[in-house]
N, C-alpha and C positions, 0 to 999 in steps of 0.2 A: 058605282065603281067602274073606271076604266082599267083594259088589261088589253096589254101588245109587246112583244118580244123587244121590240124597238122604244116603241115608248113608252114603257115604263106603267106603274100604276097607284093609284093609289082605294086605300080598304078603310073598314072601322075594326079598330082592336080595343080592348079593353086595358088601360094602363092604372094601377093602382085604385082599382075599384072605380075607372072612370073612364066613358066614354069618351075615344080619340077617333082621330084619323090618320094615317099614315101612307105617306105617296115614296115609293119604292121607284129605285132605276139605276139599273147594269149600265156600268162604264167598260171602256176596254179592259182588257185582262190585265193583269199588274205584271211585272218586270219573270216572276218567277211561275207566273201558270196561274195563280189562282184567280179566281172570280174574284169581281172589284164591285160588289152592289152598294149603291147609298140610301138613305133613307132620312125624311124628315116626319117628326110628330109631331100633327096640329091639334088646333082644338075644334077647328067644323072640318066640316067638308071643302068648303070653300077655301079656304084656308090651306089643305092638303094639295087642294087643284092647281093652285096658284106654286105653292111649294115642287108641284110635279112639273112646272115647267120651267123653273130658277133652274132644277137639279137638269131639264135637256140643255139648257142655255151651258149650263158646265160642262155637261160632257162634252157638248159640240166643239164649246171653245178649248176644251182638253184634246179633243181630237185633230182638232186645226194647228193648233202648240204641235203637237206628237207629228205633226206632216213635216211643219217646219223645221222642229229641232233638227241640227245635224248626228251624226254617228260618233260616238267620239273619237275614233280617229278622225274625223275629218275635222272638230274642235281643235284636237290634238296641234294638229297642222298648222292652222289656224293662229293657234295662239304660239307657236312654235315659230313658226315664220312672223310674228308681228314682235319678238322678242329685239330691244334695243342691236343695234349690231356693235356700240364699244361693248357689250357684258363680255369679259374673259372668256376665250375659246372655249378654254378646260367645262370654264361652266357650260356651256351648249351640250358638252361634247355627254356631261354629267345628264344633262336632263333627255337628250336622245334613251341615253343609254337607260334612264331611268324608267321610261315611259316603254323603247321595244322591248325590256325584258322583264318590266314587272305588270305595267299597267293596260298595255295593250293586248296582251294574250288573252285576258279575260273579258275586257271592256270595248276592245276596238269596233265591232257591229252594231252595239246595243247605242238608242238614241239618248243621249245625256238626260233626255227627259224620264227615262225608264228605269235611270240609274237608281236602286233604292238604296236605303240606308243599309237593311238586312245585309244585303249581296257586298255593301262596303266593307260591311264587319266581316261577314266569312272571310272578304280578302285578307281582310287585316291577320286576323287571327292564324288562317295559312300559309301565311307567309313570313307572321312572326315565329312559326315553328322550323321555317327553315333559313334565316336569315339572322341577320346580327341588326339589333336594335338601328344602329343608324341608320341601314338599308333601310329597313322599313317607315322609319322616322321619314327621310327622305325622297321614299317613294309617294309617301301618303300625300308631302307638300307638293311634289308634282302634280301630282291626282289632281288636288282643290285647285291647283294653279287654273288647273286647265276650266275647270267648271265655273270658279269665280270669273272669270275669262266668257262664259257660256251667261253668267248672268249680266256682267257689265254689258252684253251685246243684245241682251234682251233674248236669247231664244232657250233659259233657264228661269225660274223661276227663285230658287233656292239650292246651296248649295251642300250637297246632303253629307260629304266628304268633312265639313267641316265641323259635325257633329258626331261624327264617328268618331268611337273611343279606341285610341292603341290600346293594344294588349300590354299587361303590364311586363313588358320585356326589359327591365335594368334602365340604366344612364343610356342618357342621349349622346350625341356626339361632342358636348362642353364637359363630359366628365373626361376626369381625369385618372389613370391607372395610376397604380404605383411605382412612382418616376426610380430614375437609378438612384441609387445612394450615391455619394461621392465616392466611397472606395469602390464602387460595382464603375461606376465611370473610369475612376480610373486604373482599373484591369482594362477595361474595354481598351480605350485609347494607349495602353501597354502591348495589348496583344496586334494593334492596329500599325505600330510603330512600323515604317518602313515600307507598308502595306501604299498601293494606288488608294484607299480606299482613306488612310487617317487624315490627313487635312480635310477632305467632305465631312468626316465624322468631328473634326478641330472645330468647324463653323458650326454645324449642329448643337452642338452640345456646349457651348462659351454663348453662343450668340442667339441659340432658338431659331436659325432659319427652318424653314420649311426645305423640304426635299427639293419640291421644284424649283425652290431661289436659288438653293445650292446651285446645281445644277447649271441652271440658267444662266449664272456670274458669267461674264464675259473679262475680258484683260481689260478694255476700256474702264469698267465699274470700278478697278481696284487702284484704289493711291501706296504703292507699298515705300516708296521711299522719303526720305524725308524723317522729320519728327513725330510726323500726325499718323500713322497707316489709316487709313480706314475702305472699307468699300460700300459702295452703291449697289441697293436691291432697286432694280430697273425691272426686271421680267421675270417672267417661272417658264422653267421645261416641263413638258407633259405631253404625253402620249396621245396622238390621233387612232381612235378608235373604230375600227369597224364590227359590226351586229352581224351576227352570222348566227342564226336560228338554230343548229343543229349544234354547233360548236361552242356557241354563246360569243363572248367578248375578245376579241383578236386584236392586240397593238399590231399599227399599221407602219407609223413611222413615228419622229422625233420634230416638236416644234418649238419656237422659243414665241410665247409668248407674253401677255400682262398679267401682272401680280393677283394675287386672290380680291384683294381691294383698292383702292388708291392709298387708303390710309400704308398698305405694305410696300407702297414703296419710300424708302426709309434710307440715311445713311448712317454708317457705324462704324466708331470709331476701334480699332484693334490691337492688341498688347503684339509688342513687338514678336514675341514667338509665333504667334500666329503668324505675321508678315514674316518671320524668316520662312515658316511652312510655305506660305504661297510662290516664295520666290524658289521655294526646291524645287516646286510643282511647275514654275514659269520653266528653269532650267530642264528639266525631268521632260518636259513635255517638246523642248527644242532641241534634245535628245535623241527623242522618239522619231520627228521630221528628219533628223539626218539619216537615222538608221532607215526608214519606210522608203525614200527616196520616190521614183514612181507611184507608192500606193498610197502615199499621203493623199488624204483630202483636202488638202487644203484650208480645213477648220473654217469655211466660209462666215460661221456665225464669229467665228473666233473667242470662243467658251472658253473659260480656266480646265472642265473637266470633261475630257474629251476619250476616247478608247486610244493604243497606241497605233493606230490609220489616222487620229484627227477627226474622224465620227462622233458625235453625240452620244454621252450615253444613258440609256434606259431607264427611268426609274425604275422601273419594278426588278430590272438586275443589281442595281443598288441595293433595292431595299433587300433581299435576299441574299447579298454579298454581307449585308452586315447581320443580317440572321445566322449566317453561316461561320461568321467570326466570333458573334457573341456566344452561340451553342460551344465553338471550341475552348472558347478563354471561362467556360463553363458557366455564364451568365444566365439568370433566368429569359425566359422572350419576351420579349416585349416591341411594339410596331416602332419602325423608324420613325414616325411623328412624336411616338414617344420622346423621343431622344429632345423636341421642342421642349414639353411639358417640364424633361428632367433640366433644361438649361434654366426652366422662367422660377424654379423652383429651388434651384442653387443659388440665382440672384436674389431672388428674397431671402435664403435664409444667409446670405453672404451679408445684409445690411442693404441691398440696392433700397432705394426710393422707390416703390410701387408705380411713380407715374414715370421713370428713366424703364421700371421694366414692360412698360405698357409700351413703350414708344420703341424698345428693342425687338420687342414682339411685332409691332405693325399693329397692333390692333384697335380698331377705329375709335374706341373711345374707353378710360378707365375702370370704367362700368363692368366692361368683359372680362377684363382682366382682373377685377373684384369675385365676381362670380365667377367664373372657371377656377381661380387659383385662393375659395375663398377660407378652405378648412388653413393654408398656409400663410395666407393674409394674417385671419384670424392670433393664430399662435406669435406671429410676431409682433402686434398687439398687445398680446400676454405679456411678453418678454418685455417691452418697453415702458410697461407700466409698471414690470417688477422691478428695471431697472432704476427707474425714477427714484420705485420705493430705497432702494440700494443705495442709491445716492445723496437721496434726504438725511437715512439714517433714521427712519422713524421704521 
């Protein structure tokens, strides 16, 4: 028998009523404190000896890995700064933000290599206690990004993130809430009348734009005269965000950038009311220039929705301008992207074509729009095979 702190040993034990061998050897400490001992069972001695030096060649080469590996914030960075530079601002702006307030506080010193599965799950599971399924749905993708990232570069091995089970927190971010009804819709857009706020909520709610496309519309995008109205989704508004550790998340300013995907950039045709709204809103807003005189900004980007300076305005003051309308006009709450959900949801049960609402939506392929909208798909299915029936007369 040999025996040494370092290298490790190997003895004879007795296994099922039969003479073995067994070569023993302490690797570093594992991620959480405890002792990391291995162990091989031979059948000689010779056998064990040989086994006790497979198991130093792993550790050394375990220990040479663990120099190499980086920290994962320095992964972080890493694969952060090697991100395409066309992906949508928003989204950068998403995964910053995802990474300094969920993933880094816990993870940023430890070496990607030490990351274990255990310490994943606890994350998981603590932060499904205080977050809403998305968040943590889309922190965990960051997580893996980063480490899948650590394997294509060779200083991972395996990536532990991706065997970690979410905690069973509800629907992911393709579920669907319970959209407005068309009478709840139209109280909304009643109480909205007259309001800065009803044409933003006119486009929402007929056509499925997103907040930020709203938003984002510029006068150039819109054809309001003529026979045809329609307008062009070219860009989304969204909020430049800065991390402030003590405070958490701080909108900074207003930027007009690119759509969520290519496929959202899209043009769509519009029922004349809606183009009279815009043109009250063209008027409304040349209005507001005369009266501001001096404090006009000039609308540099030249947006349809602008504050009465010519300013940008805010999502997140939106989206609370219409929380604040719906709670009066006594509506249940529901988030302004709802308000997407309840348009793609009136177009299917209005008769649209599935792929005219996939293509009003922006969404990359019909597939999505199957799945997200498919309890509603479904029923209208129903309906057209009862009609058949209806029509046959059988």
């Amino acid at each position: 028998m040999t025996s040494s702190a370092s290298q490790g040993t190997y003895f004879e034990v007795v296994k099922n009523g039969q003479l073995r061998w067994k070569a023993e050897l302490d690797f570093p400490r594992k991620l959480d404190g405890r002792r990391d001992r291995r162990s091989r069972v031979c059948l000689t001695q010779k056998a064990a000896k040989a086994a006790l030096n497979d198991l130093r060649r792993e550790r050394d080469n375990l220990a040479q890995a663990r120099a190499s590996a980086p920290t994962f914030a320095a992964a972080a960075e890493q694969w952060f700064s090697g991100i395409p530079k066309s992906r949508a601002p928003k989204t950068l702006e998403s995964y910053r933000y995802l990474l300094d307030s969920f993933v880094l506080p816990t993870f940023s010193a430890v070496h990607v290599d030490r990351i274990e599965l255990a310490s994943v799950q606890t994350w998981l599971t603590d932060l499904a206690a205080d977050y809403s399924p998305n968040t943590v749905k889309r922190a965990k993708q960051c997580f893996g990004a980063v480490l899948n990232f650590c394997v294509r570069a060779g200083t991972l091995q395996r990536n532990v993130v991706a065997t970690a089970q979410t905690p069973d927190i509800g629907p992911g971010e393709d579920a669907v809430c319970q959209p407005y009804s068309l009478a709840e819709v139209r109280s909304l857009l009643r109480a909205a009348e007259g309001s800065d706020l009803y044409p933003i909520l006119l486009l929402a709610v007929h056509y499925g734009l997103r907040r930020g496309e709203v938003l984002g519309l510029t006068w150039a995008d819109l054809i309001l005269d003529g026979d045809h109205p329609q307008i062009r989704i070219r860009g989304s508004l969204h909020e430049a965000r800065g991390i402030a550790r003590e405070s958490g998340v701080r909108p900074t300013e207003v930027k007009l950038g690119a759509t969520k995907t290519r496929s959202s950039r899209r043009t769509i045709a519009i029922a004349p009311p809606i183009a009279d709204a815009l043109r009250q809103r063209r008027d409304r807003q040349e209005e507001w220039q005369e009266a501001a005189g001096d404090s006009w900004t000039r609308n540099p980007l030249n947006l349809v929705f602008t504050d009465r300076f010519g300013a940008p305005l805010y999502p997140t003051s939106v989206a609370r301008s219409f929380q604040r309308l719906a709670a009066k006009a006594g509506l249940r709450r529901i988030r302004f992207h709802d308000l997407r959900h309840t348009a793609a949801v009136m177009m299917l049960e209005a008769g649209t074509p599935i792929e005219s609402v996939s293509q009003a939506l922006g969404h990359a392929s019909i597939e999505i729009t199957k799945r997200v909208y498919a309890p509603y798909v479904q029923a209208l299915i129903d309906r057209a095979a009862h009609a058949v029936t209806v029509y046959i007369g059988v």
